[in-house]
LUMDRENVO-375188 format. One line per field, with one value per residue (C-alpha): residue in three letters; x, y, z. Coordinates in Angstrom, 3 decimals. Layout:
// LUMDRENVO-375188
r c(ala_...)
east c(X_...)
north c(Y_...)
up c(Z_...)
***
This chain:
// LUMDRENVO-375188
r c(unk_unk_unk_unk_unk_unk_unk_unk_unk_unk_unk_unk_unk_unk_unk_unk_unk_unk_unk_unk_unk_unk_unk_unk_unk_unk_unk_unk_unk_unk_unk_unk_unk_unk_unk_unk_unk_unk_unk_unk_unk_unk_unk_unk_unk_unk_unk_unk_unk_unk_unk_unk_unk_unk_unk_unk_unk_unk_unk_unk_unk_unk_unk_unk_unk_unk_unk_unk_unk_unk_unk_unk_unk_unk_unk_unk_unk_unk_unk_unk_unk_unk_unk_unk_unk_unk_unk_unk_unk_unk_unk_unk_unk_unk_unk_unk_unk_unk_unk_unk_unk_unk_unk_unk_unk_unk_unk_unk_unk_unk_unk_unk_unk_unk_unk_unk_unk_unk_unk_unk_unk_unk_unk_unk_unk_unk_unk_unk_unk_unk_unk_unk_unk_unk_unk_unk_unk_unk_unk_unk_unk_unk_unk_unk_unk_unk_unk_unk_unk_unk_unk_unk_unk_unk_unk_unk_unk_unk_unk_unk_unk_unk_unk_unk_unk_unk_unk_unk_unk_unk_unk_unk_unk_unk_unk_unk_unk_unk_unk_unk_unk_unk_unk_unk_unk_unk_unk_unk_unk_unk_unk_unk_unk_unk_unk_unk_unk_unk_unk_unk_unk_unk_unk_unk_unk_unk_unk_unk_unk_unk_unk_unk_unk_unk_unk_unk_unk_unk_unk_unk_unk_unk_unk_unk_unk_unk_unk_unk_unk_unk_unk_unk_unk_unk_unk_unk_unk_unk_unk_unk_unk_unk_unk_unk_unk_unk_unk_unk_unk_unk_unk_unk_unk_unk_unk_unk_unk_unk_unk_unk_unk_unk_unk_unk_unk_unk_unk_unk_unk_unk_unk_unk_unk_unk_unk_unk_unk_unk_unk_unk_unk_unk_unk_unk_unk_unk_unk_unk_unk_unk_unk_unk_unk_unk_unk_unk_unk_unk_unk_unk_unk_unk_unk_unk_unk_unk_unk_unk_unk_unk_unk_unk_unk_unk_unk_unk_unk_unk_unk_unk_unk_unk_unk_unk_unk_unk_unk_unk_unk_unk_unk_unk_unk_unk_unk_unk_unk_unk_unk_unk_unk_unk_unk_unk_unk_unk_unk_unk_unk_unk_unk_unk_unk_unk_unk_unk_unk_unk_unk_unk_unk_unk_unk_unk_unk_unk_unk_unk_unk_unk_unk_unk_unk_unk_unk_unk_unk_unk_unk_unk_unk_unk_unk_unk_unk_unk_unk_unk_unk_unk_unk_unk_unk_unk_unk_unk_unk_unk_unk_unk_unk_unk_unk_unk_unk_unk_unk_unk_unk_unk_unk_unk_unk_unk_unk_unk_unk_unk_unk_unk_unk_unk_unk_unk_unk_unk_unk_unk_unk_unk_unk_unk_unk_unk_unk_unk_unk_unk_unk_unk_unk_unk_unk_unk_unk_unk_unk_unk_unk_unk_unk_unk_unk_unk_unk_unk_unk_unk_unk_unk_unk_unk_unk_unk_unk_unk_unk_unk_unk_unk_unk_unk_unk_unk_unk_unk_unk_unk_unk_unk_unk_unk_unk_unk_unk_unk_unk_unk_unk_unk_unk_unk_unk_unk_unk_unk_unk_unk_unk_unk_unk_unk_unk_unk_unk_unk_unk_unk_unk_unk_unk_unk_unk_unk_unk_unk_unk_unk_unk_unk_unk_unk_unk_unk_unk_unk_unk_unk_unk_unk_unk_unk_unk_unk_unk_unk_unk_unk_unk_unk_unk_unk_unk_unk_unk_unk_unk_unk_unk_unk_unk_unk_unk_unk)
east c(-2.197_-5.846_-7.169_-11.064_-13.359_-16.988_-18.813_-22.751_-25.164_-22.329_-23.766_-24.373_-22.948_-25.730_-23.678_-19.891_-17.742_-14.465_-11.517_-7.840_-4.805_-1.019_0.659_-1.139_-4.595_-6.158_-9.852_-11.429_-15.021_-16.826_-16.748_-19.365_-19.526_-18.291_-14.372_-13.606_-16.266_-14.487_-10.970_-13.133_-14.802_-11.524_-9.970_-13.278_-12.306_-8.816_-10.341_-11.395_-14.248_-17.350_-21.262_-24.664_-24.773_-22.296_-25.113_-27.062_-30.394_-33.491_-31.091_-30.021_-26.370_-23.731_-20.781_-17.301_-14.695_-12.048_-9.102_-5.653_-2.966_-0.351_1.748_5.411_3.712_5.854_4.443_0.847_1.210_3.201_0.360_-1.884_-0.137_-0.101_-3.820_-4.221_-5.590_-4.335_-5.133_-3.313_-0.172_-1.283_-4.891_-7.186_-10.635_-11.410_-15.181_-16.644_-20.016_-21.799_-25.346_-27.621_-28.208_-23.880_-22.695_-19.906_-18.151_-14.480_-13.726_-10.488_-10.965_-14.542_-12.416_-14.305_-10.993_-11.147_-11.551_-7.993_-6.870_-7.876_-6.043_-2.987_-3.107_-4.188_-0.604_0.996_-1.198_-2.433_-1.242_-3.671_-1.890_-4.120_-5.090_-3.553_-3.788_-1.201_-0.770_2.733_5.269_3.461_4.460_7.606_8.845_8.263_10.312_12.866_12.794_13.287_16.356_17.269_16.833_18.634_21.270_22.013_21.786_19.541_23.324_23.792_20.645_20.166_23.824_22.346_18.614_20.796_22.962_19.851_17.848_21.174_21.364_17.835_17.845_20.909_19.155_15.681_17.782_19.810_16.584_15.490_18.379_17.930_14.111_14.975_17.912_15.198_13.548_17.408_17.418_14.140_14.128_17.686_15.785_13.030_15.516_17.819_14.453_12.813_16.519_16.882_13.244_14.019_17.590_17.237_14.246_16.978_14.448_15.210_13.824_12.821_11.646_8.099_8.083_9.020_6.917_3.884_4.961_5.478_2.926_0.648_2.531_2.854_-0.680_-1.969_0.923_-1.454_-3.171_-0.259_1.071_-2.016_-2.047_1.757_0.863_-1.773_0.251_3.264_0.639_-0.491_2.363_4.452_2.976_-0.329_-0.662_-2.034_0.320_1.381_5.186_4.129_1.346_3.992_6.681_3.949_3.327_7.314_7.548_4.585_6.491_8.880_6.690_5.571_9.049_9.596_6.487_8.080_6.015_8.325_7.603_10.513_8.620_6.127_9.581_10.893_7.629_7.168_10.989_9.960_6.985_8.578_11.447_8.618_6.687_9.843_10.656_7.320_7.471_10.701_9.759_6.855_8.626_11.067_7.703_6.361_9.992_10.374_6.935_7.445_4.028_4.926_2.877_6.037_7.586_4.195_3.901_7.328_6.309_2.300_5.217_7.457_4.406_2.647_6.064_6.539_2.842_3.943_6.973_5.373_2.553_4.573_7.596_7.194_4.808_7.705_10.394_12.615_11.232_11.797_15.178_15.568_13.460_16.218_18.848_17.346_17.325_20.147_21.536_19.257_20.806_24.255_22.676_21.962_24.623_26.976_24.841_27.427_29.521_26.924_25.741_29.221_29.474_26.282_26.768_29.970_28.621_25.795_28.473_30.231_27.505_25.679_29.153_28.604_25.089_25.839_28.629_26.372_23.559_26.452_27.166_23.508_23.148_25.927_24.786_21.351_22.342_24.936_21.592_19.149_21.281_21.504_17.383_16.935_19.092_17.475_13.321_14.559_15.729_12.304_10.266_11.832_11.288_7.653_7.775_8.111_11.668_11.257_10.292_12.982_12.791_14.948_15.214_15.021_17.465_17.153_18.465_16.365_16.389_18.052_16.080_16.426_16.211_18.872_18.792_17.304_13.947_13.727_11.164_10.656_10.481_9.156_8.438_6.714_8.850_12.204_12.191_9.507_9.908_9.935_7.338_6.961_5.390_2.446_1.262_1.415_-1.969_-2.180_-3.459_-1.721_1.684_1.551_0.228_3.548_6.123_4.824_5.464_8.588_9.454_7.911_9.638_13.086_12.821_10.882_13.020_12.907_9.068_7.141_3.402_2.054_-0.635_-0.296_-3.370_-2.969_-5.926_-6.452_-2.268_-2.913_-4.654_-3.244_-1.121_-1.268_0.601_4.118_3.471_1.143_2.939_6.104_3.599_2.334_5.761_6.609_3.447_3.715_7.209_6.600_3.817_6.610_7.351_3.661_0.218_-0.419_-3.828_-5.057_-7.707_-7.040_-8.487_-5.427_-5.170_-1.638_-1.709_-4.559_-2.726_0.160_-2.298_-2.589_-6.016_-8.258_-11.414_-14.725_-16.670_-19.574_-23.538_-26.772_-30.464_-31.993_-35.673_-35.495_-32.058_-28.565_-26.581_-22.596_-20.819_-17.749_-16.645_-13.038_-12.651_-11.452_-8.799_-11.887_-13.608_-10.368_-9.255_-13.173_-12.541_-9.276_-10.735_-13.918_-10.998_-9.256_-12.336_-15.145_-18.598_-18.269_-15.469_-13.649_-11.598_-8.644_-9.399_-10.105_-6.558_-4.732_-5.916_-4.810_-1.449_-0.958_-1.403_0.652_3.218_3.078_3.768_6.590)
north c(-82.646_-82.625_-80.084_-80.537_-83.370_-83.495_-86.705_-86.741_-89.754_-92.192_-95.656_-94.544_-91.036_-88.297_-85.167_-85.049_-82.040_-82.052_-79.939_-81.635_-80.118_-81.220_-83.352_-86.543_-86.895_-89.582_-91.433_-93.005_-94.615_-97.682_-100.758_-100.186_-96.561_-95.740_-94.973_-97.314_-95.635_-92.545_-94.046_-95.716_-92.320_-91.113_-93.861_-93.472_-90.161_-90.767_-93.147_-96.346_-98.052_-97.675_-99.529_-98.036_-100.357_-97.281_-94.908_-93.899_-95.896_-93.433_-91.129_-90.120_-90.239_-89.776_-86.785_-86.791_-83.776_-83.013_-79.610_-80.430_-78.028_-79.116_-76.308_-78.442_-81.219_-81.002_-84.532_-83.447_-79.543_-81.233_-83.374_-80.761_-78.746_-81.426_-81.565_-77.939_-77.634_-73.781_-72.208_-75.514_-73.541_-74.120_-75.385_-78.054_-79.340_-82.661_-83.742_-87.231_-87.920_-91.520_-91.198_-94.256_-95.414_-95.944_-92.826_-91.589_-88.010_-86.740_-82.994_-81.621_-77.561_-78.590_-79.835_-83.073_-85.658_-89.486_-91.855_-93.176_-89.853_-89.550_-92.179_-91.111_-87.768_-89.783_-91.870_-88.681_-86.819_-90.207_-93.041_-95.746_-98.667_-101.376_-104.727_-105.360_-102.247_-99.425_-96.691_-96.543_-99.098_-102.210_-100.749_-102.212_-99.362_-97.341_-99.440_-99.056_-95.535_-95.610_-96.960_-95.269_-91.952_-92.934_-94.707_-91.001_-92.537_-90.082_-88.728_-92.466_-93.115_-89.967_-90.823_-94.865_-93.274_-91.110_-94.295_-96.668_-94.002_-94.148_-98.094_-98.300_-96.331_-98.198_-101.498_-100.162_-98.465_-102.255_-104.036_-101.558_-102.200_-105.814_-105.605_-103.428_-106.471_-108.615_-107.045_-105.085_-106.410_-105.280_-101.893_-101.395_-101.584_-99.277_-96.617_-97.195_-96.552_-93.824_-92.065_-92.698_-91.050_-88.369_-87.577_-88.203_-85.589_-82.930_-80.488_-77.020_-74.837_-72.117_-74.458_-74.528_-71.226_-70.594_-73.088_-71.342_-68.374_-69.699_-72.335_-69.215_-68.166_-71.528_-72.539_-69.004_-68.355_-68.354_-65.930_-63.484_-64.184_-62.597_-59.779_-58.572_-58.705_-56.599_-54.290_-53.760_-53.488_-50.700_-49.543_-50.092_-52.229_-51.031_-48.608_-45.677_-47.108_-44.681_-44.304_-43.544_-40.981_-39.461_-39.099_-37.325_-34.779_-34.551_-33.193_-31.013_-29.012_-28.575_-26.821_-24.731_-23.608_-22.882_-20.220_-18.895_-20.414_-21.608_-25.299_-25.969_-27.482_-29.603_-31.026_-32.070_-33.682_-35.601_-36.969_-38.068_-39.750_-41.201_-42.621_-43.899_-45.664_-47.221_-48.606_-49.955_-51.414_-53.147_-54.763_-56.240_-57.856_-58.932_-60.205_-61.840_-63.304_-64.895_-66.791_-71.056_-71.801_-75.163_-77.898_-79.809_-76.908_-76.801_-80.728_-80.653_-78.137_-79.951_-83.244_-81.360_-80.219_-83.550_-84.885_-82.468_-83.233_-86.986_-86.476_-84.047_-86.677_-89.264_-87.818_-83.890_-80.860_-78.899_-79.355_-78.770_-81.355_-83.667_-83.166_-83.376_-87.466_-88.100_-87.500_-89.556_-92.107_-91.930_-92.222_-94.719_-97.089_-96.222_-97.478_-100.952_-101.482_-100.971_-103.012_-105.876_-102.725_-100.974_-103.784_-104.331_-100.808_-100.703_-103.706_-102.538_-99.354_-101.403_-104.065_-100.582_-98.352_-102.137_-102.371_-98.826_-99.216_-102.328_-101.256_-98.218_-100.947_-102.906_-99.305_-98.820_-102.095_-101.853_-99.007_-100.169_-103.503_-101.516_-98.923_-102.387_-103.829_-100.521_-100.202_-103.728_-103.511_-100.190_-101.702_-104.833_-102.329_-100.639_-103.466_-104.449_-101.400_-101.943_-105.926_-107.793_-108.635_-112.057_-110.210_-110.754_-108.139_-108.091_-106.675_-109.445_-108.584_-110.636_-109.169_-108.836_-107.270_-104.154_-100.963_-97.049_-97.749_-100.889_-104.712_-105.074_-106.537_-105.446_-106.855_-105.954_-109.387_-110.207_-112.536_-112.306_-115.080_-116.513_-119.806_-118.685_-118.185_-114.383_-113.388_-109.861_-107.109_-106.854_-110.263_-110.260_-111.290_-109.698_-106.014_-105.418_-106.898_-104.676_-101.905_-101.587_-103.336_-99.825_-97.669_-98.696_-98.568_-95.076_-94.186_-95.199_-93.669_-90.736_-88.029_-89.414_-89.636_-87.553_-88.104_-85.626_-87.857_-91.398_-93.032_-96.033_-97.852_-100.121_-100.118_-101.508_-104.834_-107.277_-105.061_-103.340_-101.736_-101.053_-101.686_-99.730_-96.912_-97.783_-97.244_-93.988_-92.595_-94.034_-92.526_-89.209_-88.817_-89.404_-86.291_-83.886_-84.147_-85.189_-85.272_-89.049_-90.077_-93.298_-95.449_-96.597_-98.346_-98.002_-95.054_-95.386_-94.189_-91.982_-89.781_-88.706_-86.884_-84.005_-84.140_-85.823_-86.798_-89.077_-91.150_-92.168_-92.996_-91.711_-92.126_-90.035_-90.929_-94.345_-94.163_-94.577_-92.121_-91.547_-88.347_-86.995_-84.909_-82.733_-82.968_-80.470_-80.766_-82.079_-84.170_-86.076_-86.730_-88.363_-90.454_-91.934_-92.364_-94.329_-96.135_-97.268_-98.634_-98.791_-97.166_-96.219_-93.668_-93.408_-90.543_-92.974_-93.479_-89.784_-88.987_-91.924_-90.111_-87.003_-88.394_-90.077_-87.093_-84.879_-87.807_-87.756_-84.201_-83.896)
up c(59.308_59.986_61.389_61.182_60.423_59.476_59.483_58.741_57.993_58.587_59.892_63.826_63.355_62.528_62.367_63.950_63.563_65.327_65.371_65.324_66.925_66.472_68.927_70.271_69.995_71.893_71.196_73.712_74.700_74.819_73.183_70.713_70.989_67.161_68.144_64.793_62.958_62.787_61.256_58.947_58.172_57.425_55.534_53.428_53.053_51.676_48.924_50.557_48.935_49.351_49.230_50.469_53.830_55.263_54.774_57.736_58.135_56.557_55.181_51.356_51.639_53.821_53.568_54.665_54.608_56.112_56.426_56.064_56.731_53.683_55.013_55.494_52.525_49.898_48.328_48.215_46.998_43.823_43.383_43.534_41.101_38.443_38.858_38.532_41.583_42.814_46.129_47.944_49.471_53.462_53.236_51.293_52.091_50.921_50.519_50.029_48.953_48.429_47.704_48.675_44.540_45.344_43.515_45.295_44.458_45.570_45.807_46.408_47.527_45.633_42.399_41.233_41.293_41.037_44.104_42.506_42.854_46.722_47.184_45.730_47.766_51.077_51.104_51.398_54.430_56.770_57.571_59.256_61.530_62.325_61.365_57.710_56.683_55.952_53.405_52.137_54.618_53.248_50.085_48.831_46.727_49.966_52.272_49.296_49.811_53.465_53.169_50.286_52.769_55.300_53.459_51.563_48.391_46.042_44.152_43.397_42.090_40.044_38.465_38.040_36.605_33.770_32.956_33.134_30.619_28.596_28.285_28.090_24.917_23.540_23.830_21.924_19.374_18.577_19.109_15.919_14.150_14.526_13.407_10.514_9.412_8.945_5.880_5.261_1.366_0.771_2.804_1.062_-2.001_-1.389_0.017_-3.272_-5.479_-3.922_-3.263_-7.528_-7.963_-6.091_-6.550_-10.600_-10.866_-9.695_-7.789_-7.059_-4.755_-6.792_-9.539_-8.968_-8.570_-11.790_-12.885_-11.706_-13.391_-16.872_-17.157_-17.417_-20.287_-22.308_-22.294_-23.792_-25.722_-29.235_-27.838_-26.653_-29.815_-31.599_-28.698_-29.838_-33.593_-33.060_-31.355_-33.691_-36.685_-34.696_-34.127_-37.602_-39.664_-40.982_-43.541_-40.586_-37.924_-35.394_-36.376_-39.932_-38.182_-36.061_-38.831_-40.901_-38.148_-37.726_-41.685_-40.981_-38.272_-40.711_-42.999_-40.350_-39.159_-42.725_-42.843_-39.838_-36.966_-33.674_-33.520_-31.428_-28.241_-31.114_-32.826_-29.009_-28.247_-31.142_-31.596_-27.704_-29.090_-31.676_-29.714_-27.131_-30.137_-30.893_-27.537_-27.246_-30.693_-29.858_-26.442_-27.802_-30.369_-28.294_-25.906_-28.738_-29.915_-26.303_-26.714_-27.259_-28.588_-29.536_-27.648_-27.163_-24.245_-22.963_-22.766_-21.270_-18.435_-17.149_-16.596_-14.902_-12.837_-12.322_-11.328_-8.306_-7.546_-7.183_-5.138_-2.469_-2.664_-1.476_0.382_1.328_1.288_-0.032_-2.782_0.964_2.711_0.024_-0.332_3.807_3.420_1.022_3.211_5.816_3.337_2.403_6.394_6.710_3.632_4.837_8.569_6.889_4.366_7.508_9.891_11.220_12.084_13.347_15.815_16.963_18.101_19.649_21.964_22.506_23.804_25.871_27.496_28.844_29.750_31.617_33.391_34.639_35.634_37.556_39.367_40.620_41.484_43.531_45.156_46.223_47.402_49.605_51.261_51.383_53.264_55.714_56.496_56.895_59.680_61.608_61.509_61.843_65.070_66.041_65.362_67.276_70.232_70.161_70.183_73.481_74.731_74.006_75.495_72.669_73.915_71.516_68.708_65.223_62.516_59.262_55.755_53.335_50.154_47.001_43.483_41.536_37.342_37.278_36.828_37.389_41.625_41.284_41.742_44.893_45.907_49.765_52.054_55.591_57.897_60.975_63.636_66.905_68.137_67.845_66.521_64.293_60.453_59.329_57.360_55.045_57.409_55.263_56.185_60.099_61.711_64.695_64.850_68.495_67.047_63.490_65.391_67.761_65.033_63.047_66.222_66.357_63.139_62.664_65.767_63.803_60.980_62.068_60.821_57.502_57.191_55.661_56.180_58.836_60.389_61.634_62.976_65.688_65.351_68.917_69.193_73.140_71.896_74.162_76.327_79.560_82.547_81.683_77.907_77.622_79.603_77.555_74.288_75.447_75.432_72.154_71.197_72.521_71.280_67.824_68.358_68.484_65.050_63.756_64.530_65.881_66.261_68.853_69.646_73.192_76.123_78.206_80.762_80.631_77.005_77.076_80.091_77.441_75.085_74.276_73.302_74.455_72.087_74.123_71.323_73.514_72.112_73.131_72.080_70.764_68.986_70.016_67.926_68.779_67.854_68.090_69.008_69.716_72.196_73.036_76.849_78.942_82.029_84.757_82.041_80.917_84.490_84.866_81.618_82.269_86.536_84.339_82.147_85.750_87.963_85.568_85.137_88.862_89.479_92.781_94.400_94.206_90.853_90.322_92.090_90.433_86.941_87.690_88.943_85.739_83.486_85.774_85.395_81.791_81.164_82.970)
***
């Protein structure tokens, strides 16, 4: 609910500030004072548009903000959490500013958001009820979901919104089947080829690795081949090689142990030597044995190369992935050589699941018809209550396409006479008439709203006396549950507030200027005794006031 609003440079407002309560607030004052100017501040507010001809005369710009407590608001804090918008648990300040060039800015706890976004938020914290104009209950969808409410029906249409996803993705996935038929010869071709391409180059996974360790190896394989032949001449082959060396020094320690000189640890080391020559000898020949230095193997391998190159060019980053886009290919041939089958399945499958999802539709609809009548009846009943005893309301069902919320296409009717033909609520000229066919209906289906604020705008237009009495009580019992704001000329329905706000004008600078003002106990009996005999107030008048608020609060 609201709990303050700030108003400065607003056509004949200079600076209000005024603090909202719960319950029923009343605005009253005189024709002309600015009463209207203060909805219209907070409609502006909630994402209304806009021009320059709002801002006060010899001012800059005007700005609007407002506290809401979003305490019990469900709807809004989710909105505010998909905008990121943290810190929204109890309280949020929204600020409007529209600068006289016709910039306007929206803040949400001084978040820049959208005017589109205001709006969004503003169906879920005020409703407005005057002349053509109403958040959410002109909304179709909403009037939907009224019913829907009251009707219980939320497991039946989250059991018809999982069936409806289910047939809705049937239907897309034979509507692709069907595309894909028309080019089937030639798509069955291009899978056939590039499953052939890939399937006959017969890829492993660990052949490019291998590849990049032998390529090395076959394009310098001249040179290794010198390398090793240098080594075994070393080793064996030249005249000084280091066998021959090391078999010379062998027979020399022979010698020596033969004049009597222990050579024992010499003779082990060089057999080691020797034996460690050898080893070395034979692995490099082996090395240099293993070497394919003909062009041919090294021709073979660069193709082998350039032909993984191609394939990951054209159907994988990895030797893996290719293999995984040739199974798909391969389902997806096997898809259209089987596609008569295939389609016969699938509409099977969509003629059952469409037989489910209607037969849910036909389940809502029931209830949603059954539900209508009773809040037709009980609206009808209200109205009477608040002297429109000729007044017809209905719900107007016509089936529509069926979605994820059903078949129906619900319209609330009405007609301020019988006789008359019924026309959608939205439509209905008459402010007074809208005004009350809304009280009612809030009044109906008040447990099962959820916007904390409703604002009557001028809901006595044409009535008085008993009506308006009968409208104060309407009015003030909706406030248990909400905060209701009113614009009223009637004492009878100013006596039942709670709070009592006086819009009144004064000059100031040879300027008018509007303000506000909450009135306490003496100055609210004065304003409704001023509402009762005019600009001169009477002790009858004064007593008759006080009477009627006493009566009210009984």
């Amino acid at each position: 609910m609201i709990t303050n609003l700030s108003v400065k440079n607003y056509a004949l407002i200079e600076n209000v500030n005024i603090n909202l309560q719960k319950g029923l607030t009343v605005i009253t004052g005189e024709t002309g004072a600015g009463k209207s100017i203060i909805m219209d501040s907070i409609d502006l507010l909630l994402g209304a548009r806009a021009n320059t001809g709002i801002i006060r005369t010899g001012t800059t710009g005007c700005v609007i903000s407002a506290e809401f407590d979003i305490s019990k608001n469900d709807n809004v804090k989710t909105a505010l959490a998909e905008l990121s918008i943290d810190d929204a648990d109890k309280d949020i300040i929204i600020r409007r500013q529209i600068d006289i060039s016709g910039k306007s800015k929206a803040y949400i706890n001084d978040i820049p958001v959208s005017v589109n976004t205001l709006s969004k938020i503003g169906k879920y914290l005020v409703d407005f009820y005057a002349q053509h104009k109403s958040n959410m209950l002109f909304e179709q969808s909403y009037q939907r979901h009224i019913i829907d409410d009251i009707a219980g029906n939320y497991a039946l249409l989250e059991r018809l919104s999982k069936k409806y996803s289910e047939l809705d993705g049937l239907r897309n996935k034979k509507e692709e089947t069907e595309k894909n038929n028309i080019d089937r010869e030639r798509l069955m071709d291009l899978y056939n080829y590039q499953i052939k391409e890939i399937t006959s180059a017969a890829l492993t996974p660990e052949e490019e690795a291998k590849i990049e360790e032998e390529l090395p190896k076959l394009k310098n394989a001249e040179k290794i081949k010198n390398i090793t032949s240098e080594m075994t001449a070393v080793l064996h082959r030249n005249d000084k090689s280091i066998l021959d060396g090391l078999s010379t020094l062998n027979k020399q320690s022979d010698l020596l142990c033969k004049y009597g000189i222990n050579t024992d640890n010499i003779v082990k080391n060089l057999n080691a030597s020797i034996a460690a020559a050898e080893d070395v000898y034979a692995e490099v020949e082996t090395l240099s044995a293993g070497i394919d230095a003909s062009p041919a193997a090294l021709d073979a391998m660069m193709e082998r190369q350039q032909l993984i190159k191609k394939l990951k060019s054209k159907y994988g980053k990895t030797i893996r992935e290719i293999s995984d886009y040739c199974a798909e290919l391969e389902t997806k041939l096997k898809t259209l050589e089987n596609y008569e089958y295939n389609i016969e399945q699938l509409q099977k499958r969509i003629d059952t699941v469409l037989k489910e999802v209607t037969e849910l539709c036909k389940q809502i609809s029931d209830k949603r018809k059954k539900t209508a009548k009773i809040i037709s009846k009980k609206i009808i009943s209200e109205l009477a209550e608040l002297n429109m005893k000729n007044a017809v309301f209905d719900i107007s069902f016509e089936r529509g396409d069926i979605t994820s919320n059903g078949f129906d296409k619900i319209e609330f009717m009405f007609s301020a006479n019988k006789g008359e033909t019924l026309h959608p609520l939205a439509l209905v000229a008459s402010g007074g008439e809208i005004s009350r066919v809304m009280l009612a209906l809030s009044t109906t289906i008040s447990n099962n709203y959820n916007v904390d604020t409703i604002i009557f705008d001028e809901i006595d237009t044409g009535t008085s006396g008993l009506t308006g009495e009968k409208i104060g009580k309407k009015l003030k019992s909706l406030s248990a549950n909400r905060q209701i704001v009113s614009i009223s000329h009637l004492a009878q329905i100013a006596s039942n507030a709670d709070n009592h706000i006086k819009i009144y004008k004064e000059t100031e600078k040879d300027r008018n200027v509007t303000k506000a003002k909450i009135l306490n106990d003496k100055e609210r009996v004065e304003e409704i005794a001023k509402i009762i005999s005019g600009e001169k107030i009477t002790e009858h008048a004064l007593k008759h006031a006080e009477e009627m608020i006493n009566f009210s609060h009984r």
